[in-house]
N, C-alpha and C positions, 0 to 999 in steps of 0.2 A: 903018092904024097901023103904024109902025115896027117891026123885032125890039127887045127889049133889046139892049144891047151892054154887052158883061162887060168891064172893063179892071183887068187883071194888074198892071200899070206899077207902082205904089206898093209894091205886094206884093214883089214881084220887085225894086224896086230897095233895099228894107229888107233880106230876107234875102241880098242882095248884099253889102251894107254889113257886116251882121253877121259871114259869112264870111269875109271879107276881114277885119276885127277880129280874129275868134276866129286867123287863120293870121299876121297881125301877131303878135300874140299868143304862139302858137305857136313861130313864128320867134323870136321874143327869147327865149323861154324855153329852146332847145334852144340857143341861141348862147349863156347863158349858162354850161349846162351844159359846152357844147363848152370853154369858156373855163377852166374849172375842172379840166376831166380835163385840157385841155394844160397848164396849170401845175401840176396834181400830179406826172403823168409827167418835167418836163422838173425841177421839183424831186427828183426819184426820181433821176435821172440824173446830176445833179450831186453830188448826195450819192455815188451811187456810183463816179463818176468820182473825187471828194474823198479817198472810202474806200481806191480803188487806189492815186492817187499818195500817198497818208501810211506806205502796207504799203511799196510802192517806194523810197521815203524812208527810211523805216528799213532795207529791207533794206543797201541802199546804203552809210549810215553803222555800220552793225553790221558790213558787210567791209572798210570804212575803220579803222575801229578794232582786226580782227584784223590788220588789212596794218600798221595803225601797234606795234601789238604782235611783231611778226615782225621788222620791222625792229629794234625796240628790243633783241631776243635778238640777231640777228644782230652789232649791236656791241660788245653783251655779248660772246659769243665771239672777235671779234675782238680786243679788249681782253685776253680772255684770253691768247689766243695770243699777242699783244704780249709778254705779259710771261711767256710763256716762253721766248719766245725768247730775250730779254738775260737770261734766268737760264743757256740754253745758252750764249749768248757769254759767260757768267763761266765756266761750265764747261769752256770750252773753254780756257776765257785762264790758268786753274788749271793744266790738262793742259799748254799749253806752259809754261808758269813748271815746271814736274814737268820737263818735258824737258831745260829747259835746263840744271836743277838735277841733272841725271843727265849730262849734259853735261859739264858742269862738276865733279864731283866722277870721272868716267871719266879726265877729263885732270888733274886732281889726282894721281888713281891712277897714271897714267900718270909725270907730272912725278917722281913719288915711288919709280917702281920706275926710273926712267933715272939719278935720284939714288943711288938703293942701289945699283947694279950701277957707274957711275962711281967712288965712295968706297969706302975699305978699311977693313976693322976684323977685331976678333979673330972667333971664332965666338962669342960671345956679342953682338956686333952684328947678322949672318948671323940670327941665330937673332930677334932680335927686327924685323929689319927683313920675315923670315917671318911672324914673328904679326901683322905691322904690315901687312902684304901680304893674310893671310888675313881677316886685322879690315875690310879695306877692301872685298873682296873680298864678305864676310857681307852688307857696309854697300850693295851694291852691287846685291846679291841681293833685300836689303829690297827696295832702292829700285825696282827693275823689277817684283816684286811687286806692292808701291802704284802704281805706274805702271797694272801689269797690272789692278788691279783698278780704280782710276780710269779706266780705258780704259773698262772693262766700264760702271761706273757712266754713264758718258759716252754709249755706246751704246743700253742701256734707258733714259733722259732719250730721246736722238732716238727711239728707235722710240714713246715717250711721246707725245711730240710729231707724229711720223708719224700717226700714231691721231688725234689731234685736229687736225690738217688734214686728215683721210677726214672726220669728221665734221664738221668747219666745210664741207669740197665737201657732203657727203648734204645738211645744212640747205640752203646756198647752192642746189642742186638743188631742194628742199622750196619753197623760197622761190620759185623761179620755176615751180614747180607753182602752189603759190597766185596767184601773178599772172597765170598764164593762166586761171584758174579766177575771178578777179577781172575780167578784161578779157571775159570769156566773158559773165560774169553779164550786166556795164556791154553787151555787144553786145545780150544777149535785153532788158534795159531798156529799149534804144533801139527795140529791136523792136516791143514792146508799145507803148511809147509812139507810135512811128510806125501800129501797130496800132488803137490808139484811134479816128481820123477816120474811119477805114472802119467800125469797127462804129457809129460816129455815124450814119454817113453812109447805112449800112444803116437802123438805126434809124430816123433821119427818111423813108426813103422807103414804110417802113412804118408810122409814123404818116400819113403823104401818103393812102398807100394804102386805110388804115381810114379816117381822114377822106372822102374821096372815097366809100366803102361807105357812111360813117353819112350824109353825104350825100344820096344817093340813096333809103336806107332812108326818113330825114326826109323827103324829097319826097313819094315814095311814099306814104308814112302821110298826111300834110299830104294829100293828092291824093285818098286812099280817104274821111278822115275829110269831105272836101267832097262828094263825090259820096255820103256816106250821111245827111250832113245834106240833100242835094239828094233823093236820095230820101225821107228822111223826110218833107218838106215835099211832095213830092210824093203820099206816099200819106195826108198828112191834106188837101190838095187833093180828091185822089180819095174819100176820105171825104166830102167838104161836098157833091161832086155829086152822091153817091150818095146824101147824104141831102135834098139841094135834087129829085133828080128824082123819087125817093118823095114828095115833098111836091106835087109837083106834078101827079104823076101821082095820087095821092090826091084832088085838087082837081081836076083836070080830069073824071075818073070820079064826084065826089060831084056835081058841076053842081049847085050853090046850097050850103046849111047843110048839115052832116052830119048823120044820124041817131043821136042818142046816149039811151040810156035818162036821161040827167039832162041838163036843158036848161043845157047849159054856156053860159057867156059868148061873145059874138061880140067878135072881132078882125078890124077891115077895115082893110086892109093898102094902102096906095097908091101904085105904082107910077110914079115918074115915068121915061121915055123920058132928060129931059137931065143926072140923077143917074147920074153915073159909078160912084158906091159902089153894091156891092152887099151889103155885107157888116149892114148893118141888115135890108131886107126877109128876106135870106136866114136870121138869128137870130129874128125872128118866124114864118117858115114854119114853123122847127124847134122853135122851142118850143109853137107851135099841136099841132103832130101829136105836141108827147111830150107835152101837156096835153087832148088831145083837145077841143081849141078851136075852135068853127065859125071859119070864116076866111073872109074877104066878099072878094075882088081887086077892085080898081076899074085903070082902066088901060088901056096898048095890052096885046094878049095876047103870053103867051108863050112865045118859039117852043120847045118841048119839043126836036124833032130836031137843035138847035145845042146845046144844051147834052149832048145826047148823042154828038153828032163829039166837042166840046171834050173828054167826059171820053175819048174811044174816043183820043184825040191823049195824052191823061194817062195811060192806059194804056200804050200802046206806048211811051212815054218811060219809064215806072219801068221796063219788060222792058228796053229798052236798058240803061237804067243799073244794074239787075241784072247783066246781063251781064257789061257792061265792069267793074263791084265784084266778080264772082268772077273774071275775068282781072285785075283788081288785086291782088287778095287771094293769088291762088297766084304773083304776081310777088314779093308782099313775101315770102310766105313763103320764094321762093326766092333773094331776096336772104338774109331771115335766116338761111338755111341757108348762104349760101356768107359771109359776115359770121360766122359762128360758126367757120365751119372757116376762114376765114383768123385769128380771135384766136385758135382751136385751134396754128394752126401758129406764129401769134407765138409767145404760150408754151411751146410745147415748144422753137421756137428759143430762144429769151431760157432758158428752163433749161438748155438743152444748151451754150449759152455759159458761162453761169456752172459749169456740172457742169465744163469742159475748162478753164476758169481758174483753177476749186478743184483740181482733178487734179493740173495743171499747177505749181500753188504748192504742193501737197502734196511734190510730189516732189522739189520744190526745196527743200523746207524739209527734207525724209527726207536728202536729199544733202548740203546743211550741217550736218545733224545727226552722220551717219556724218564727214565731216572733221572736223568740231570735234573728234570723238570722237576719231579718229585723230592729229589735233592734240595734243590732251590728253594721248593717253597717249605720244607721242614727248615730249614737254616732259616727262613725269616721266621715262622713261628715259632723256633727256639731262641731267636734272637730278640723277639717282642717278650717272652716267656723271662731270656734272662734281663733284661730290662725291666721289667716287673718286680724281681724278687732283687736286681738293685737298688730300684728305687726303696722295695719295702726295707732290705737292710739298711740304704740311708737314714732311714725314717726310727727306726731301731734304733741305728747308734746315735741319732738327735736326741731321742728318747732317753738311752742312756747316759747321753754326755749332760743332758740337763739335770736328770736326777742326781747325779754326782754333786754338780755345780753346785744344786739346790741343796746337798748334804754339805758339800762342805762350805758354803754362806750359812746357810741356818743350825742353829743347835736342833738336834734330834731329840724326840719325847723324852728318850732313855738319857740322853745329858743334860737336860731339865727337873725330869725326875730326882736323877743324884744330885745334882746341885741345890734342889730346895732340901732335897732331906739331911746333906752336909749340914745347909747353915742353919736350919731347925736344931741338928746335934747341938752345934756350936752355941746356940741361942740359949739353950737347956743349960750348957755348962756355965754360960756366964750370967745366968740368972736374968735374962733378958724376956722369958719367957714370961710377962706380968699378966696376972688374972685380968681378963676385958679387953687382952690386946690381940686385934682380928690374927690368924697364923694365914702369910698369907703364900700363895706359892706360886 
């Protein structure tokens, strides 16, 4: 009679199939996962990229709008200055009109003592063309006076004005302070911004790089979790023959029915040689001996010492795969080890960027803060400054608007003067001029 012959095939090719399922499986579900962390992260990224250029954006038009406010004062001053200077060129155009008018009433003087000294008269003419002499002479004194102090006025006006062109150059200097201070920023802008694709470009090569880690981890795991379904099926394998060869080995040592204190049922079991399945005869063995069931075999016999290689082959293959499952297992763990310290070190990079960005912006915002500061309070003591030199211009053109007033209500020395000495002429001609009569002027 033949051995049995045990065929595995069907077995073996089910939990192939299954394996291969459950890591299908597997696989799609770690790809889906992988899918989601890449577009949270790269969501993450965008938003923060968004975050910087809108801070950049504003910083930008926020020094636009100081630069366009700077400029606007700048014209303001200039505007000022404008107009004091044609308030100098009246002043100045008053001072020669003074001059010429001193001028002229000098050579008046003149005309008038060449007249007296030419012409004869009694000492009662002598005597009045004296007081007429000294009258001019007073009139004359005024007048370089007013001169003298119209000079003066003339003077504090320019050093006025001196003062505010130092201070239009300070601002005009001020002004291109903040333009380099402006153009500096606009340079670190472009910096950062040309900064951007590298920290990208970093970034992607460590996402590249944890990819590639979780990678391998997945494989890894995919890899242990198949070799400990392989072993589990192998130690319930080794379980069936350990309890197919106690059954057998029971039965071969009972040789006929067993002995049992209660006459249990007989079970005859029939063995066919061209039945490939084993897995029926082998659940009636089993259940015989946990029922304590006589068991009758009919059959070719069988062979005990093959099923004993087969399990001693089942053995040595779970030690194998023991083996190789604790060199898997201290692999993975020592990828998770070195996968942990590299998200370790992501993170601490990824906050040490952020820490030197905030720093970085801190200090730039600490530094606009101090200028604005500084800003602010030059703009009030230029603005107390031009307040000052308005008032003093009010004060000026009161000054001038009264003198005017005062010249043209009152006759001037010099139109006094000519008009006593007209009607003297006139007096001489009509013979009014009588010895004893006071000349008066």
């Amino acid at each position: 009679m033949e051995p049995l012959e045990i065929n595995w095939d069907a077995d073996i090719d089910k939990a192939t199939r299954e394996i291969r399922e459950e890591m299908e499986a597997a696989k799609a579900d770690h790809q889906r996962e992988l899918e989601v962390v890449k577009a949270k992260h790269s969501e993450e990224l965008e938003a923060e990229k968004a975050k910087h250029w809108k801070e950049l954006e504003a910083e930008k038009a926020k020094h636009r709008n100081e630069l366009e406010a700077e400029k606007a004062k700048q014209r303001e001053l200039e505007e000022k200055n404008e107009e004091l200077r044609h308030q100098l060129e009246s002043v100045e155009e008053e001072e020669k009109d003074l001059v010429s008018a001193l001028a002229h009433a000098t050579k008046e003087n003149d005309e008038l003592k060449a007249r007296t000294l030419s012409g004869g008269g009694g000492p009662t003419d002598t005597d009045k063309l004296v007081r007429a002499i000294q009258v001019l002479t007073d009139n004359l004194d005024k007048a370089e006076a007013q001169l003298a102090l119209t000079s003066k006025e003339c003077r504090e006006k320019e050093s006025i004005i001196n003062d505010i062109r130092e201070e239009i150059i300070v601002v005009r200097d001020e002004n291109g302070d903040l333009r380099n201070m402006v153009a500096s920023l606009r340079r670190k802008l472009v910096k950062d911004a040309r900064a951007g694709p590298d920290l990208e470009r970093k970034n992607a090569l460590l996402q590249q790089e944890n990819t590639e880690l979780w990678t391998d981890l997945t494989r890894e795991t995919e890899k242990n979790d198949r070799q400990l379904k392989t072993e589990e099926k192998l130690r319930r394998d080794m379980s069936m023959l350990e309890d197919r060869i106690k059954t057998l080995e029971y039965l071969r040592k009972a040789k006929g029915p067993a002995q049992c204190n209660v006459n249990p049922p007989v079970l005859n079991v029939v063995i066919n040689p061209e039945d490939r399945s084993h897995r029926d005869w082998v659940e009636k063995l089993n259940r015989a001996v946990a029922r304590k069931t006589e068991v009758k075999i009919s059959g070719p016999e069988v062979c005990v010492m093959e099923i004993h290689q087969l399990m001693a082959g089942h053995i040595s293959d779970i030690q194998r795969i023991e083996l190789e499952n604790i060199s898997f297992r201290t692999r993975i763990r020592r990828l998770e080890n070195e996968n942990a310290r590299l998200q370790s070190k992501k993170t601490n990079l990824t906050i040490y960027m952020y820490e030197r960005r905030h720093q970085a912006d801190v200090k730039m915002l600490s530094q606009l803060t101090e200028r604005i500061r500084d800003l602010e309070l030059q703009e009030e003591s230029r603005k107390d400054g031009e307040i000052v030199l308005q008032n003093t211009l009010q004060e000026l053109q009161l000054e001038l608007q009264a003198k005017n007033r005062d010249g043209a209500d009152e006759e001037t020395p010099f139109q006094r003067l000519k008009t006593n000495e007209e009607n003297r002429i006139d007096g001489e001609d009509k013979g009014a001029n009588v010895k004893g009569v006071p000349f008066i002027i």
